[in-house]
Each structure stands twice: as structure tokens, then as C-alpha cells.
C-alpha positions as CSV (number, residue, x, y, z in Angstrom):
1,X,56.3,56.3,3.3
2,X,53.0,54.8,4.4
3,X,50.9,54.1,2.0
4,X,46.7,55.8,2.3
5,X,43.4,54.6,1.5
6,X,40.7,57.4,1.8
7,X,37.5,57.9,0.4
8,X,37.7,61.1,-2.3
9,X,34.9,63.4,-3.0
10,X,34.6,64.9,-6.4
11,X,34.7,68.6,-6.2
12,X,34.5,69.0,-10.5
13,X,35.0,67.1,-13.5
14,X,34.8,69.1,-17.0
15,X,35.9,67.9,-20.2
16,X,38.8,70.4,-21.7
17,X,39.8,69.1,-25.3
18,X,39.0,65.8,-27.1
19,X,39.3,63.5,-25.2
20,X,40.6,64.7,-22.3
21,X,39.3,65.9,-18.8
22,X,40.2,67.5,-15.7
23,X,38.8,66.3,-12.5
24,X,39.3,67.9,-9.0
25,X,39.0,65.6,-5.5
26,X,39.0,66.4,-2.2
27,X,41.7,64.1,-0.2
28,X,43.0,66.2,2.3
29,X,44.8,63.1,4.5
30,X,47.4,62.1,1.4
31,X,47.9,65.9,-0.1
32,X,50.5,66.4,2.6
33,X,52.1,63.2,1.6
34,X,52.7,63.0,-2.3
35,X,55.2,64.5,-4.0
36,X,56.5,64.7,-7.9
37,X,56.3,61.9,-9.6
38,X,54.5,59.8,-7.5
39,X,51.0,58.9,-8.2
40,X,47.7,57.7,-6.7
41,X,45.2,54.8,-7.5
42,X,41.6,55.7,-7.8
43,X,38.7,53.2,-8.1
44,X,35.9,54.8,-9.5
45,X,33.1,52.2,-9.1
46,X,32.0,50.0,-6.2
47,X,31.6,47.6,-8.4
48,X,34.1,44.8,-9.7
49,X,34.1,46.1,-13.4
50,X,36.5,47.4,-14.3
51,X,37.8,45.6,-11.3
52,X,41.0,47.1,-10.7
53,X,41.8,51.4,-9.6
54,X,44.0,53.0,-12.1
55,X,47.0,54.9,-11.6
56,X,47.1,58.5,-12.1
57,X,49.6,61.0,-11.3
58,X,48.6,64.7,-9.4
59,X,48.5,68.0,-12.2
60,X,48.1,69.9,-9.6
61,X,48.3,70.6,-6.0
62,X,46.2,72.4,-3.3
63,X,47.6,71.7,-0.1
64,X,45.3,74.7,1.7
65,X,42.0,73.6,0.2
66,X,43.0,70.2,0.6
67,X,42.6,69.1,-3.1
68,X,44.4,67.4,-6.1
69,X,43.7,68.1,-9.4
70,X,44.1,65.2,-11.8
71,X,44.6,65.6,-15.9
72,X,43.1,62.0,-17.6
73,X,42.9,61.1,-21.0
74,X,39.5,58.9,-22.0
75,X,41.2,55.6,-23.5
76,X,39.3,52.7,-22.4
77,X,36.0,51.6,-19.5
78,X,38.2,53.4,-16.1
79,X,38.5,56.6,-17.8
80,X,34.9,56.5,-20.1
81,X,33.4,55.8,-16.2
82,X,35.5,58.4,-14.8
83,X,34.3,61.3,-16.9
84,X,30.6,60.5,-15.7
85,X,31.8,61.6,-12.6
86,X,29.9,64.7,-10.9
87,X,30.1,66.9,-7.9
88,X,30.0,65.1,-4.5
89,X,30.4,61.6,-6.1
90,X,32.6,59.3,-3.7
91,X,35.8,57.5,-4.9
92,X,38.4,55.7,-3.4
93,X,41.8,56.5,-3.6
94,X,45.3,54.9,-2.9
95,X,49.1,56.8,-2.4
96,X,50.9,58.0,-2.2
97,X,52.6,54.8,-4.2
98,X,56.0,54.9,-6.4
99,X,59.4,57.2,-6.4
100,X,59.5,61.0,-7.0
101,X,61.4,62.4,-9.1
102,X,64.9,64.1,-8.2
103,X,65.9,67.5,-7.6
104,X,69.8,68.2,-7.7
105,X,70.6,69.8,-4.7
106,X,71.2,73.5,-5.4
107,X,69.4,73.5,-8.7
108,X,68.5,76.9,-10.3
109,X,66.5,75.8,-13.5
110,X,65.2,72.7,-14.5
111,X,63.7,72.4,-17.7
112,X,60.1,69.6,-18.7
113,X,59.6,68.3,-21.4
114,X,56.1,66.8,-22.5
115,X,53.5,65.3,-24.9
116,X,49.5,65.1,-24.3
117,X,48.6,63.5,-21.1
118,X,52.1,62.6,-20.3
119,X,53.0,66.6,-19.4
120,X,50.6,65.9,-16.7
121,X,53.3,64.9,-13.7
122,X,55.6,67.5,-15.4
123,X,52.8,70.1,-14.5
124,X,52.9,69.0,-10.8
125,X,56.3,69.0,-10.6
126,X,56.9,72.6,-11.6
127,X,54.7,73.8,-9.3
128,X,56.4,72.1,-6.3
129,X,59.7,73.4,-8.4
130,X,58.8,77.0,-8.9
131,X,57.6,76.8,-4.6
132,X,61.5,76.4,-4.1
133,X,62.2,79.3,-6.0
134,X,64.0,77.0,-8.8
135,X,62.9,78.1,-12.6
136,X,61.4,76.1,-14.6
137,X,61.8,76.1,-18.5
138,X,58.7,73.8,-20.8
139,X,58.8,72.5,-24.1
140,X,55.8,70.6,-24.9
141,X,54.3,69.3,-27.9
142,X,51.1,68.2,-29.1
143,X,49.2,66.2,-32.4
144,X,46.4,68.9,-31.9
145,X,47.3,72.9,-33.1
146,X,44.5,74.2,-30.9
147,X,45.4,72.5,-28.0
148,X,48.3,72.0,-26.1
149,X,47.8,70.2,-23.0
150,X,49.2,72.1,-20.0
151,X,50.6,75.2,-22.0
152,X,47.7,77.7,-19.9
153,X,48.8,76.8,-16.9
154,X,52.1,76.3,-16.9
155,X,52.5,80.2,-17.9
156,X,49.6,81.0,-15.0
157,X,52.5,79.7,-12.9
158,X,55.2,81.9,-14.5
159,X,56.5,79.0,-16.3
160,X,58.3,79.9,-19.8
161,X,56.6,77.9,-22.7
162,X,58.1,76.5,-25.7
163,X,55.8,74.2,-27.7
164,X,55.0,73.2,-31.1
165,X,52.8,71.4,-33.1
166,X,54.2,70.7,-35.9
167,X,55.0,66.7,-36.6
168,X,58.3,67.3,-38.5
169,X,59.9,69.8,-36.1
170,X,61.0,67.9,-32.4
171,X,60.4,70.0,-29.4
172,X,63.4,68.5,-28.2
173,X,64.7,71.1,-31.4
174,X,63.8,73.9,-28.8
175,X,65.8,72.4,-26.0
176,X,68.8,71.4,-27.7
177,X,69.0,75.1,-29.4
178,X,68.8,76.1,-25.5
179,X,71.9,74.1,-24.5
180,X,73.8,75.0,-27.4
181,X,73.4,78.6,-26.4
182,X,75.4,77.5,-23.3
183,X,72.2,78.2,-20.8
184,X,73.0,76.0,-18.2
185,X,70.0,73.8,-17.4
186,X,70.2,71.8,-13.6
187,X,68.1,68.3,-14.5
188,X,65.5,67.5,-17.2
189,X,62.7,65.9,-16.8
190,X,60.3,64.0,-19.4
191,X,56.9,61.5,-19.3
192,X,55.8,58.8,-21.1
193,X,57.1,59.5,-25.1
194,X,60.0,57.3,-25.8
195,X,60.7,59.4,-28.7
196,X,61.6,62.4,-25.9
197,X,62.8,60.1,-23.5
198,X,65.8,58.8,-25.9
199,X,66.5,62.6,-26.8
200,X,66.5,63.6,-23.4
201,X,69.1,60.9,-22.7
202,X,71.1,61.8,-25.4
203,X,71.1,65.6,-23.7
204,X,71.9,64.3,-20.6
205,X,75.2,62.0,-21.9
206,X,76.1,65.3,-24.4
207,X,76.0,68.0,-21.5
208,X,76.6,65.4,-18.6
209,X,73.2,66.7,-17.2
210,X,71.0,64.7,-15.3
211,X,67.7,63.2,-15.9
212,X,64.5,61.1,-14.9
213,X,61.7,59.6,-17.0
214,X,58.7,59.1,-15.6
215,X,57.2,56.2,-17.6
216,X,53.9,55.1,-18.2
217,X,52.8,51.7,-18.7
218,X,49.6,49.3,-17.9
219,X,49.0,49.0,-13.7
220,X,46.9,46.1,-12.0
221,X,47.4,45.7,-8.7
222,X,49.8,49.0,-8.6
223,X,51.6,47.8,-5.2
224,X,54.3,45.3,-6.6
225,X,52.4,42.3,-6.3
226,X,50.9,41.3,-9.7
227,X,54.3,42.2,-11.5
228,X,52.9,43.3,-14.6
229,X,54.4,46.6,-15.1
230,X,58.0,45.1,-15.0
231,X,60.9,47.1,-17.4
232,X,64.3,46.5,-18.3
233,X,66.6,49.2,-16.0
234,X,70.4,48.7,-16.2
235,X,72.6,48.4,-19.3
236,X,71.7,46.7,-22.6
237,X,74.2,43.7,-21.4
238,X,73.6,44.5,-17.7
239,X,70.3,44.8,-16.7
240,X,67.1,43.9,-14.0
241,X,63.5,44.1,-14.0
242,X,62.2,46.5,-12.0
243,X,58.4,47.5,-11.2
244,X,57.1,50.5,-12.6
245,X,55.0,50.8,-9.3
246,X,57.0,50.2,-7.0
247,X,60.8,50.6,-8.1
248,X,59.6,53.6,-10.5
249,X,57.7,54.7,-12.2
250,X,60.7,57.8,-12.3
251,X,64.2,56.4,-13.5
252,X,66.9,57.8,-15.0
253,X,66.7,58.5,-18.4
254,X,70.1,56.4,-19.2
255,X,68.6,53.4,-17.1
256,X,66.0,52.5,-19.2
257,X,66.5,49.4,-21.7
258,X,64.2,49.3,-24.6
């Protein structure tokens, strides 16, 4: 797929919670390109610090108005200068780059499952789920009880939420109380947490259901060259590095070698 570089005009930017922020561009050449899982590169100064863009993956999608909504959390310079950000404020952005994630062919329901930030490509990919007509099942967690990232508008899109916030109870719990019921779930998907990655795994060996991670790691050049983002995929006694970037960042959950 060939890769974009537009110039991006910021339509909004408001904080939502503590720390993190929703901000809405305008890039109407690469919307009709990206798909679930991949994500984009945005450089938000024109100036060399902080001198490389950073990798964010689409929330949401608006392929008529021509605009991608993007869910950041404020962790270091990038992001601090990224919520300064106001209407009509250029950036530059690069993508579609990386793998999507999979949909079985023929799948009725999928289910996500998410923490903070990392439910934000999970967000993206129901809505491109629930567009075929597949049903999509959340279970989302969060450290905050007043806030669970994406909950709102996952059930705007007629998503069923399960979440909790609560430290000592999994959401995985929620999931695994699903399957036990014998409600036959297609692929699951999961960002980020290793914690919900290796129970997701251990779903997907249990009830021989398939499943994809897409992981989240620290991106400098995001194209392959720089080979920093480099993880273990194969077998514990059998294994490669691969690029997050390039190669990923969405593998399956049983490739993945801590």
C-alpha cells in the first residue's frame, strides 16, 4: 500500500479526562486508505524538537467529511505540544504505515478488549466491524471510576459494554464468563496491556479462537529503518525479530515472545 504524506489541518482538540485528549484532523487523501490497526505519523512542529512524528492509531473514522479522529494520552514533549493544538493549525502526517488487524472470513461477532489509551484502535476497529454488519462485544477497563475511555462511544455505535474498574476483578473475568456460557465469539482483539494480551492468548489456545494484539511500543523513524521497535514473534525456542512498524504493530496473540 503506498505510503502518504499530507499536510493535516486541525479541525478540534479538547481535553476529555486527565490527561487525555481528543483531536480531530482533516486528511481527506489517506482516510480512504487506512484501515484497523494501522496507524499514522504526525509531526506536530516544524521545528526539530521533538525531532521525530509520533505514531498514533485512528479512534475514529469519517470518510464523508474527510476526517480522522485521534484519542492521545499526554505522556511526554510530542503529546504536551500536541494538546496546544487549535483550530486550523497545520500538521504533517504520514500512513497509512503497519498491518491491520484480521477479520475471519464469515465472522458474526468479534469481541475488544481494552485499557486507557490502548482501547483507542479497538474503537476504530468496531466501527469499520459494525459497517460489515459483524457484532461487536467490549470489555474495557480502566484505573479511573469516572472514566472509562471509549465506553460513550462505543454504545453511540450500538456496541455492548462490559467494563470495570475495579483493580482486583480482570475484565478478562467478563469475557471468559462469556465463553463459558458457550456464546461463540469469531476473533478477539486486544491493545497494548500485556496483562490482557496473555489472557487473551490463553482464550484463544482454550476455545481455539483466534486473535491479534496490537502492541504498543517507542517509534522513531516509524518506516523500518531505525529498528528500534524490534519484538520477539515466533516460539519461546523459535523465534525472529520483527518491527513493530513495519512487520506489526498487529500479531497474533500466540506470536508474541516476552
Amino acid at each position: 500500500m503506498k505510503i502518504l504524506q499530507a499536510q493535516a489541518q486541525v479541525i478540534d482538540n479538547f481535553y476529555i479526562a486527565p490527561n487525555y485528549y481528543l483531536i480531530k484532523i482533516l486528511s481527506e487523501p489517506m482516510i480512504y486508505k487506512i484501515l484497523p490497526g494501522q496507524f499514522i505519523n504526525l509531526k506536530v512542529t516544524n521545528t526539530l524538537d521533538p525531532l521525530f512524528s509520533r505514531p498514533f492509531s485512528p479512534y475514529l473514522l469519517h470518510k464523508k467529511d474527510g476526517i480522522i479522529e485521534i484519542l492521545y494520552k499526554v505522556v511526554g514533549k510530542g503529546t504536551s505540544l500536541m494538546k496546544n493544538l487549535t483550530e486550523n493549525d497545520m500538521i504533517r502526517v504520514v500512513g497509512p504505515l503497519g498491518n491491520a488487524f484480521t477479520i475471519p472470513e464469515g465472522a458474526r461477532r468479534i469481541a475488544i478488549v481494552g485499557r486507557g489509551v490502548g482501547i483507542a484502535p479497538l474503537v476504530f476497529l468496531a466501527q469499520y466491524a459494525l459497517s460489515l454488519e459483524i457484532e461487536v462485544y467490549a470489555f474495557l477497563s480502566s484505573g479511573d471510576p469516572d472514566f472509562v475511555v471509549g465506553k460513550e462511544t462505543l454504545e453511540d455505535l450500538g456496541v455492548e459494554v462490559y467494563y470495570t474498574t475495579d483493580n482486583r476483578k480482570l475484565v478478562t473475568d467478563y469475557l471468559w464468563e462469556f465463553l463459558k456460557e458457550d456464546i461463540h465469539i469469531d476473533a478477539i482483539y486486544t491493545c497494548g496491556s500485556r496483562r490482557l494480551r496473555k489472557e487473551v492468548a490463553l482464550m484463544s489456545k482454550r476455545y481455539n479462537i483466534p486473535s491479534e494484539v496490537s502492541l504498543e511500543t517507542v517509534m522513531a523513524c516509524g518506516v523500518g529503518v531505525c529498528l528500534g521497535c524490534t519484538v520477539k514473534i515466533g516460539t519461546s525456542s523459535n523465534w525472529k525479530y520483527k518491527r513493530v512498524c513495519v512487520e506489526g504493530p498487529v500479531f497474533s496473540t500466540l506470536e508474541v515472545v516476552d
